[in-house]
C-alpha positions as CSV (number, residue, x, y, z in Angstrom):
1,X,191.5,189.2,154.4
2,X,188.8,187.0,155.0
3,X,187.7,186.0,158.5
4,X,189.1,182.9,159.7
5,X,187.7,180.8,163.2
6,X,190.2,178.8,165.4
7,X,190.1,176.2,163.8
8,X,191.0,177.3,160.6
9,X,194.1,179.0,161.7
10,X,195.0,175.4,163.5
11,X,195.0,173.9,160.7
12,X,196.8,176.5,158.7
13,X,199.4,175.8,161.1
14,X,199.2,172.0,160.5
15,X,199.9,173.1,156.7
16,X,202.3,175.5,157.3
17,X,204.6,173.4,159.6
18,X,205.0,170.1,156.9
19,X,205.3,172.7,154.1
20,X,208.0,174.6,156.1
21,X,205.9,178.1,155.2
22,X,205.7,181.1,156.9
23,X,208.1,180.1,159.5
24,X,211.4,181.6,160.2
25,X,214.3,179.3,161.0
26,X,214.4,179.0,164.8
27,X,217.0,181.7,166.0
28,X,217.3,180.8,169.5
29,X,220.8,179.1,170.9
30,X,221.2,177.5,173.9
31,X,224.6,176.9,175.8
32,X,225.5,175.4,179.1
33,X,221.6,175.4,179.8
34,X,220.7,179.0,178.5
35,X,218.6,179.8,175.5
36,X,218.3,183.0,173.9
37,X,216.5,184.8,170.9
38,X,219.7,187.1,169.3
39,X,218.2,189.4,166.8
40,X,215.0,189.9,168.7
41,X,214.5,193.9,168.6
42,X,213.5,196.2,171.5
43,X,211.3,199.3,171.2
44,X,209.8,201.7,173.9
45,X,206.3,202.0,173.4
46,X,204.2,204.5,174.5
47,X,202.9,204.3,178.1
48,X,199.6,202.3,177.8
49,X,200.5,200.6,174.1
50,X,203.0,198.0,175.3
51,X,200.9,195.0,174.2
52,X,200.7,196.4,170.5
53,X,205.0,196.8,170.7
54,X,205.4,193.5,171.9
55,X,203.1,192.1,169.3
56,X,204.5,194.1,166.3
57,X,208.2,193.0,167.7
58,X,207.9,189.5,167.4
59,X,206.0,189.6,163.9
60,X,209.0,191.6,162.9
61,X,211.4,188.7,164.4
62,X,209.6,186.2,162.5
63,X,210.0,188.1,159.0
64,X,206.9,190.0,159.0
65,X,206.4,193.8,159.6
66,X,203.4,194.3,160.7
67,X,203.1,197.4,163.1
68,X,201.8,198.3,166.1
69,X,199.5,201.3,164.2
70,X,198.4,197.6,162.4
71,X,197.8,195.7,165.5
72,X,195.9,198.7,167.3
73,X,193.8,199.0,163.8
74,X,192.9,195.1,163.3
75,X,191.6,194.9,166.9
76,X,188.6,197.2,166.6
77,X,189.0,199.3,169.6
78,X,187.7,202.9,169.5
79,X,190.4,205.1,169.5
80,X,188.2,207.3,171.8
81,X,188.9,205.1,174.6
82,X,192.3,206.4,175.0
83,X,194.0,203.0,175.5
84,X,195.7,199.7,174.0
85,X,194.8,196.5,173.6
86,X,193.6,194.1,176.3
87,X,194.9,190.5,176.2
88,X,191.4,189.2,174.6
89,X,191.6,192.5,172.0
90,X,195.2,191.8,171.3
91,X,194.3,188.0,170.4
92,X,191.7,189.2,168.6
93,X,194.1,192.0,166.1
94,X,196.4,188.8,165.8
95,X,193.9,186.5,164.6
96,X,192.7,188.6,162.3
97,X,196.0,189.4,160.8
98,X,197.0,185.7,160.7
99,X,198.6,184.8,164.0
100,X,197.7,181.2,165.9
101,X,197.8,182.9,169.6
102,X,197.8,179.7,171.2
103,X,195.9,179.2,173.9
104,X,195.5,182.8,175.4
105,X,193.9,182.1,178.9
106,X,194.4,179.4,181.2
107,X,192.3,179.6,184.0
108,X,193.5,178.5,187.9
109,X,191.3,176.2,189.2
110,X,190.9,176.7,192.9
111,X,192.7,173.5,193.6
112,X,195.1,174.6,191.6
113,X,198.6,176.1,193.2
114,X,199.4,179.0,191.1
115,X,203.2,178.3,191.1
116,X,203.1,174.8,189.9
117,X,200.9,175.8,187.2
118,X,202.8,178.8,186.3
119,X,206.5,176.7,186.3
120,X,204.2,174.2,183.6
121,X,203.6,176.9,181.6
122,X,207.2,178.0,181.4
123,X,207.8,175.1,180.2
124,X,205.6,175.2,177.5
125,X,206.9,178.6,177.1
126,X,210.6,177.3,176.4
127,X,209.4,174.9,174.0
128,X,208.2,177.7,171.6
129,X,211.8,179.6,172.3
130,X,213.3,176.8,170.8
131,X,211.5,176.9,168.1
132,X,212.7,180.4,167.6
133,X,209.3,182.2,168.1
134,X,209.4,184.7,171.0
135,X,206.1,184.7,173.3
136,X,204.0,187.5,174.5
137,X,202.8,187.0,178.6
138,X,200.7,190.0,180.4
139,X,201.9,189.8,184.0
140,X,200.1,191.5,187.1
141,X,202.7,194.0,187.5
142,X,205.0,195.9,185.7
143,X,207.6,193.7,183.7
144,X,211.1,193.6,184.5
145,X,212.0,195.3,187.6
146,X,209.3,198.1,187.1
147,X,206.2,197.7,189.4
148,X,203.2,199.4,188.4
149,X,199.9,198.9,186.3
150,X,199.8,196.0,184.8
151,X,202.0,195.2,181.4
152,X,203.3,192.9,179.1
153,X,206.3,191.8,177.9
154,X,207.8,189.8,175.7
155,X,210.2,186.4,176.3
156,X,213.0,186.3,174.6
157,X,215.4,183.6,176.0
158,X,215.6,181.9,180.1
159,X,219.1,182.0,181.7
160,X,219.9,179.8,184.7
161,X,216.9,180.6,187.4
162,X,215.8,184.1,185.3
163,X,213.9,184.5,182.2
164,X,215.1,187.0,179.7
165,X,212.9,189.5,178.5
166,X,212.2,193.2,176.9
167,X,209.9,195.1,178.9
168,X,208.7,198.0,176.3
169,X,207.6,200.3,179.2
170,X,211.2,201.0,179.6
171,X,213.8,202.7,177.5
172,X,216.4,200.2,178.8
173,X,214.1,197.4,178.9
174,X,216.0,195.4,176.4
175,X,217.0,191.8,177.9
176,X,215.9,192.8,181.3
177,X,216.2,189.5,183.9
178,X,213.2,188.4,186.1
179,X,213.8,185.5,188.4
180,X,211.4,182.7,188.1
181,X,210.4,183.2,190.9
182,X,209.0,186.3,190.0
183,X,207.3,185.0,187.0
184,X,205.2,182.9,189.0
185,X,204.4,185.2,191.2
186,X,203.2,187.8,188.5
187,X,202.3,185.8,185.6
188,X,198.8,184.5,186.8
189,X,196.6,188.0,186.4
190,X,193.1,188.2,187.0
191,X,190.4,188.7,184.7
192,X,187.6,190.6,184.9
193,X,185.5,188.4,186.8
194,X,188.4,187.9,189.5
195,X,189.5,184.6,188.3
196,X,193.3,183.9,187.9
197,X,195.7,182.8,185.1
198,X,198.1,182.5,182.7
199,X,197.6,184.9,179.7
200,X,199.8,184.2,176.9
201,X,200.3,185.3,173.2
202,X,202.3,182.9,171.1
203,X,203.8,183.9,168.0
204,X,202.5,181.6,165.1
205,X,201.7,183.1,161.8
206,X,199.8,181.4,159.5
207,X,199.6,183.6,156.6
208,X,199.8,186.8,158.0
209,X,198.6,190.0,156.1
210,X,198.9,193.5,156.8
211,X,195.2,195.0,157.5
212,X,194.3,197.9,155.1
213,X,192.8,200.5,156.8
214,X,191.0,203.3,155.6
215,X,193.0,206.2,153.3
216,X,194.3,208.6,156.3
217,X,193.1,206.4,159.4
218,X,195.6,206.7,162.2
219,X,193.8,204.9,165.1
220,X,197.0,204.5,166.9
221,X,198.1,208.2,167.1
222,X,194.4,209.0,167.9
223,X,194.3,206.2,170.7
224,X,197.7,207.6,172.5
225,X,196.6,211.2,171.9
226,X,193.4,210.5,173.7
227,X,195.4,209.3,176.4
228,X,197.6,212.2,176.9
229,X,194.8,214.1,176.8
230,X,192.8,212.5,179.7
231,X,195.9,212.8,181.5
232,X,196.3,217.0,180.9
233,X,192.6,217.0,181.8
234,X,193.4,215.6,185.2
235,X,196.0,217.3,185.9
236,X,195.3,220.9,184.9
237,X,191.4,221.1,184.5
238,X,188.1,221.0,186.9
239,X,185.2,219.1,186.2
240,X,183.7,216.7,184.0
241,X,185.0,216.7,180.3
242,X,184.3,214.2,176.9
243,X,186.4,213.0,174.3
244,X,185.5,212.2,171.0
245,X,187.3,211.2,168.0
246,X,185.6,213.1,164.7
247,X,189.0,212.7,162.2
248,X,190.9,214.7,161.6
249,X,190.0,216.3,164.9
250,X,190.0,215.4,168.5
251,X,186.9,217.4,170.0
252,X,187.2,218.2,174.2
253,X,183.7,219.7,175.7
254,X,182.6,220.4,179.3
255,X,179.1,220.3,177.1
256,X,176.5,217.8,177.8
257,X,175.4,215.1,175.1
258,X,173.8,217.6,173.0
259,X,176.8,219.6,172.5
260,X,178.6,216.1,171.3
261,X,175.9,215.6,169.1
262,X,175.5,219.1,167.4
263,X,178.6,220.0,167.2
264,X,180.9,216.7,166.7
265,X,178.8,214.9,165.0
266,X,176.7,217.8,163.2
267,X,178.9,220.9,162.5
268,X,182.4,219.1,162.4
269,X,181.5,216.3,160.2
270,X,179.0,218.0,158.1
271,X,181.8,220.8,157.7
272,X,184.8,218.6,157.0
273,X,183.3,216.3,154.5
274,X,181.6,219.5,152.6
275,X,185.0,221.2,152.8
276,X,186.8,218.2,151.3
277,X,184.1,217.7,148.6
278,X,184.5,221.3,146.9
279,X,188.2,222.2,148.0
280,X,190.7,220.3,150.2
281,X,191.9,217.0,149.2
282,X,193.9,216.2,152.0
283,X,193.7,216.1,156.1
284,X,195.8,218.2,158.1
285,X,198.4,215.8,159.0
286,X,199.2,216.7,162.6
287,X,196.2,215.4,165.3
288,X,193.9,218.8,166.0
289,X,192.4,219.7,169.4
290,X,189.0,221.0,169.8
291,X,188.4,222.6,172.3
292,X,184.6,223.4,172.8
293,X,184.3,225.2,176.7
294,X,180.2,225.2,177.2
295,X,180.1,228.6,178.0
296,X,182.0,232.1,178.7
297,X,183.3,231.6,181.8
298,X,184.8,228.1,180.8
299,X,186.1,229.4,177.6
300,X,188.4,231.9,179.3
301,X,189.4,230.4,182.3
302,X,190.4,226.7,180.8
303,X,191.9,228.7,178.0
304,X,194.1,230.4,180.7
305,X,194.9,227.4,182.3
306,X,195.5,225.5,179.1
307,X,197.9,227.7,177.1
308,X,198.1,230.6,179.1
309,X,196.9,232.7,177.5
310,X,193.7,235.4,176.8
311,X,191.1,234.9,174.0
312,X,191.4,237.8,171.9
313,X,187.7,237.3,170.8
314,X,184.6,236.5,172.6
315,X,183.8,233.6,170.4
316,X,186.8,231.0,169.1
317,X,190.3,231.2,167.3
318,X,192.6,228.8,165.9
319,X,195.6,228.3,167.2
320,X,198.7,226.5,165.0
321,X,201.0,226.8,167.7
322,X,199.2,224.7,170.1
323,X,197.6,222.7,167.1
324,X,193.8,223.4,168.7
325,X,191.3,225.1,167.9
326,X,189.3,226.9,171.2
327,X,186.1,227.5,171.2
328,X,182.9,229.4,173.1
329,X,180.1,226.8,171.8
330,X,177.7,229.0,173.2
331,X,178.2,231.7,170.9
332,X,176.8,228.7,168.2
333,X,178.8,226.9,165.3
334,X,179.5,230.0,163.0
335,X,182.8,230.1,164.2
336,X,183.4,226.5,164.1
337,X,183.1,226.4,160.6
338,X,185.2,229.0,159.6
339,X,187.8,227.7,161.9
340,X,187.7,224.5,160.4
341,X,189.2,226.0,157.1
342,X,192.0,227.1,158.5
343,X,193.9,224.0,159.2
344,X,192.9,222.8,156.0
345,X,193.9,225.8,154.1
346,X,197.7,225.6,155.6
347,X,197.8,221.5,154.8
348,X,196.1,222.5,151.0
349,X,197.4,225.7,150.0
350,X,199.9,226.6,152.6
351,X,200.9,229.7,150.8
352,X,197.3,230.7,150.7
353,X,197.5,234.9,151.5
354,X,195.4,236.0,154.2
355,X,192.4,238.1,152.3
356,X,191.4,234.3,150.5
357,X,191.8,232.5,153.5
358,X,189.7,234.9,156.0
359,X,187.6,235.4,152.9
360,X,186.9,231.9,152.5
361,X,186.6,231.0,156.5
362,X,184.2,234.1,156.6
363,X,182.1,232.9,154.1
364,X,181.0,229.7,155.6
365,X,180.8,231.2,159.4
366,X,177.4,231.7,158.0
367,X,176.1,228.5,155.9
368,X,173.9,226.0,154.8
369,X,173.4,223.0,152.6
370,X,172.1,223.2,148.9
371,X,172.0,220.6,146.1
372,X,174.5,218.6,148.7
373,X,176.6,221.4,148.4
374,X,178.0,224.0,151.5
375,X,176.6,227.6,150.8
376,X,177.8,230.3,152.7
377,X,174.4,233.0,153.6
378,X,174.5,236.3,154.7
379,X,175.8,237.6,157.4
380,X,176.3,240.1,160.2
381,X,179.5,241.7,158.7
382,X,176.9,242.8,155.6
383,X,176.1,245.9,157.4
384,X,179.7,247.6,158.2
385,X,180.4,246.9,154.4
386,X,177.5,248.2,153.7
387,X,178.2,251.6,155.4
388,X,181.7,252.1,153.8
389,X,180.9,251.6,150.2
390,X,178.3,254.0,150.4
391,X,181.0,256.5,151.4
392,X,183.5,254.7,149.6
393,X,186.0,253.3,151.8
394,X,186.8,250.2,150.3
395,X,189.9,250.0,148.8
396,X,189.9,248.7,145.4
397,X,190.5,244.7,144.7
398,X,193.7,244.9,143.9
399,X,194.6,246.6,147.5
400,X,192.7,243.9,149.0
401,X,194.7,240.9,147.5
402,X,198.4,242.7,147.6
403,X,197.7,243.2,151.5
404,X,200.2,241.5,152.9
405,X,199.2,239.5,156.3
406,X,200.5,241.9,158.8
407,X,198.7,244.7,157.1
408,X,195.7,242.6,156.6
409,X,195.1,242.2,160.4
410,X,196.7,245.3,161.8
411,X,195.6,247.3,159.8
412,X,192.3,246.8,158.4
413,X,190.7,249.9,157.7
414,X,187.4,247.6,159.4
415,X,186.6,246.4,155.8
416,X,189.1,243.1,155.0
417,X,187.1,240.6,156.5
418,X,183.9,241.9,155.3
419,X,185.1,242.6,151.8
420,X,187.0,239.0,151.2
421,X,184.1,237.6,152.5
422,X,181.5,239.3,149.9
423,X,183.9,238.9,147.0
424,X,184.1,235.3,147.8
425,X,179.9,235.5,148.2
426,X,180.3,237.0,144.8
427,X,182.0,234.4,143.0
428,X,179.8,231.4,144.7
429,X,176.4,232.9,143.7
430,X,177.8,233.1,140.2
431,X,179.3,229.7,140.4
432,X,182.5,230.7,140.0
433,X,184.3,230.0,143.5
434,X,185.3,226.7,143.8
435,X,186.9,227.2,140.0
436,X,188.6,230.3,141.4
437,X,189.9,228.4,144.2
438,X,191.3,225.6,142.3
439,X,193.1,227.8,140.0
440,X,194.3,229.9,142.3
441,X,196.0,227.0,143.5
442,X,197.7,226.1,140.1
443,X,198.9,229.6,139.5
444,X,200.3,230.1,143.1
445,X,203.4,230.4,141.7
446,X,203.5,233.7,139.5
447,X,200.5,234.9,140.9
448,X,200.9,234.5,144.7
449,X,198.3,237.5,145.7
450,X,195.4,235.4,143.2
451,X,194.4,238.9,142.0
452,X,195.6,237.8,137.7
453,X,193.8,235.1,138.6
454,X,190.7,236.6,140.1
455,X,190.7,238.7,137.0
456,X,190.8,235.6,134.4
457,X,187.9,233.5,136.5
458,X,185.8,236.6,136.4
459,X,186.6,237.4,132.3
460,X,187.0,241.4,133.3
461,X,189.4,243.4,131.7
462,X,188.4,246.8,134.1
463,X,188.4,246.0,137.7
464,X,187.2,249.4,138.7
465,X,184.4,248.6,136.5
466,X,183.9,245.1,138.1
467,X,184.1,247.0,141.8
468,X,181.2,249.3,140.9
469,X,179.3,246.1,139.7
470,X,180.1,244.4,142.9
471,X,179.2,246.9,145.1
472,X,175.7,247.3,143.4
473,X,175.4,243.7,144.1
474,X,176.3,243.9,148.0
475,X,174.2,247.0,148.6
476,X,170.9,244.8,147.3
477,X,171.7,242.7,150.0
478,X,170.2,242.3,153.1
479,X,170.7,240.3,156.3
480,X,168.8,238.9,158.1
């Protein structure tokens, strides 16, 4: 939607108030001097997200559902920070999405006694309960009965000398009492430049509309993941380490700068979109972790004290279990890449067998850019294949693609890797991969080992004859 100032959205309200649109009949009842919103919702949120709960909780008591995901994406703050909204980003997520917040700050003057000001703004505060809108106040502590970092909450109704209110940092925070008292005391905050007073968030709308953010963003679930991560970091890891947000991946590195810049913003972004272009059409769905340890030493010893656990290769692995991929960035970005493919091969072609999928991972471990295209190159695994076709160890293509994925690891004869990866060389330097890939995918079903199909993309009849003409082809290779 388009932007609109202050003023607009005042007189949107104007509008909207002798037109009767937009706004939900007031819900509140009062009896023998208490007043209460009935049917306003609670919900938990998570630690550090409250304001975007008690935002998307009175939208949703006014007819309008509008999330917090929504609230967190219309307020433009980097999901690499690890955080929610402040008071002045949370105004600024509900103006855009059509929300008169009011008056958000009202500043204590130093004449000013906080109490008196804050029992005035109660008042004001009551006057929008009647009219069946719940209000939004940051206070200085934790709200309800829970002292701690500072949080919001939202009103919902005042009873006798207590107002009534759900606090979303709690699970039972659902109509929680805090004495007035206690409102005054916590209600004026101060901002950044140490001034006090009032912060609140009335609930107006004005034609509100859902933001649209871009296919597959999730800046919510990247924010809070953030934030459990800083949290692990600090609690089970030394030293100085930077997060950055490169969807669909969360990337963690004791690296400097540099290492951000060639590997986050190089490898993992050049990799991913080059990945989508020629195969995957969709994101892994679950957040990623990865995990880029500067060196060696790092490498192993956060990986112990991460997952427990010993590398079983001096340069990186993927992990599903712990949804990460882990990382020695100093061995370079070979391995990157063709762990990369992984977690898009199981969110693509789950059923993928494990000669394609090491084949195609292999391939780009070793790669470059041509005609806006990723080419894999050769590599270092040329030479052992090399060695055993001359003395013809390589089992035919039809072993390869029947070996199942216990065999396939366990048992390589020290050719699998090497040999997926050359056939898959093959079939790019005649144009044929990404075709083989794409039907390999339609014919999953009756041809789950892709060898029927291998057969059809490469229009061969003989297969020991296409071997022979294959292995010609790999032996007038060379590397480097």
């Amino acid at each position: 939607m388009a932007t609109m100032d202050r003023r607009t959205f005042l007189a949107w309200t104007a509008r909207g108030s002798a037109l009767g649109l937009g706004l939900r009949p007031a819900l509140a009842r009062a009896a023998s001097g208490a007043l209460r919103l009935d049917g306003l919702r609670h919900r938990q949120a998570a630690p550090g997200f409250e304001g975007e709960t008690c935002a998307s909780l009175a939208l949703e008591f006014l007819g309008h559902a509008i999330s917090p995901a929504d609230i967190f994406t219309s307020s433009g703050v980097s999901a690499a920070l690890g955080r929610g909204c402040s008071p002045a980003e949370l105004d600024t997520a509900l103006t855009a999405i059509g929300v008169d917040t009011g008056v958000v700050w009202r500043p204590l003057r130093p004449d000013e006694d906080p109490v008196t000001v804050a029992r005035a703004g109660l008042h004001e505060l009551v006057g929008e309960l009647r009219r069946g809108r719940p209000v939004i106040v940051y206070l200085g502590a934790g709200a309800g009965d829970s002292p701690g970092a500072p949080g919001y909450a939202l009103i919902a109704g005042v009873e006798g000398n207590s107002v009534l209110l759900h606090d979303p940092a709690r699970q039972d925070g659902a109509w929680s009492r805090m004495p007035k008292s206690t409102l005054y005391e916590r209600w004026p905050a101060s901002g950044d430049d140490d001034a006090r007073g009032l912060v609140t968030l009335r609930a107006r709308p004005v034609g509100v509309e859902r933001p649209e953010p871009e296919p597959g963003a999730r800046a919510l679930a990247y924010a809070q993941h953030v934030r459990e991560l800083r949290a692990r970091i600090n609690r089970e890891l030394a030293g100085r380490f930077l997060v950055v947000v490169e969807p669909p991946f969360i990337a963690i590195t004791d690296g400097d700068a540099d290492t951000v810049r060639r590997y986050v913003s190089g490898t993992i972004r050049w990799a991913v979109h080059h990945l989508r272009k020629d195969y995957f059409r969709s994101d892994p769905t679950e957040l990623l972790d990865v995990w880029l340890f500067r060196d060696h030493e790092s490498y192993v010893g956060n990986t112990r004290r991460l997952f427990d656990e010993e590398p079983e290769t001096p340069y990186g692995y993927y992990d599903p279990a712990h949804a990460a991929l882990i990382m020695n960035i100093a061995t370079g970005g070979g391995t990157l890449v063709h762990e990369l493919v992984h977690p898009y091969m199981a969110a693509n072609f789950a059923a993928c067998p494990s000669w394609f999928n090491e084949g195609l991972a292999s391939l780009y471990e070793q790669s470059s850019e041509e005609g806006g295209r990723i080419v894999g190159l050769t590599n270092w695994r040329l030479e052992g294949l090399q060695w055993a076709i001359r003395r013809g160890r390589v089992p035919s293509f039809q072993t390869l693609c029947s070996t199942g994925k216990r065999p396939f690891y366990n048992r390589d004869p020290g050719t699998n890797y090497a040999q997926a990866r050359y056939l898959c060389y093959y079939l790019q330097e005649r144009q044929l991969l990404r075709r083989y890939y794409h039907a390999f995918v339609r014919a999953q079903l009756h041809d789950p080992t892709g060898y029927e199909t291998l057969r059809a993309v490469l229009g061969v009849s003989d297969m020991d004859e296409f071997k022979a003409e294959w292995e010609r082809f790999v032996l007038g290779l060379s590397f480097p």
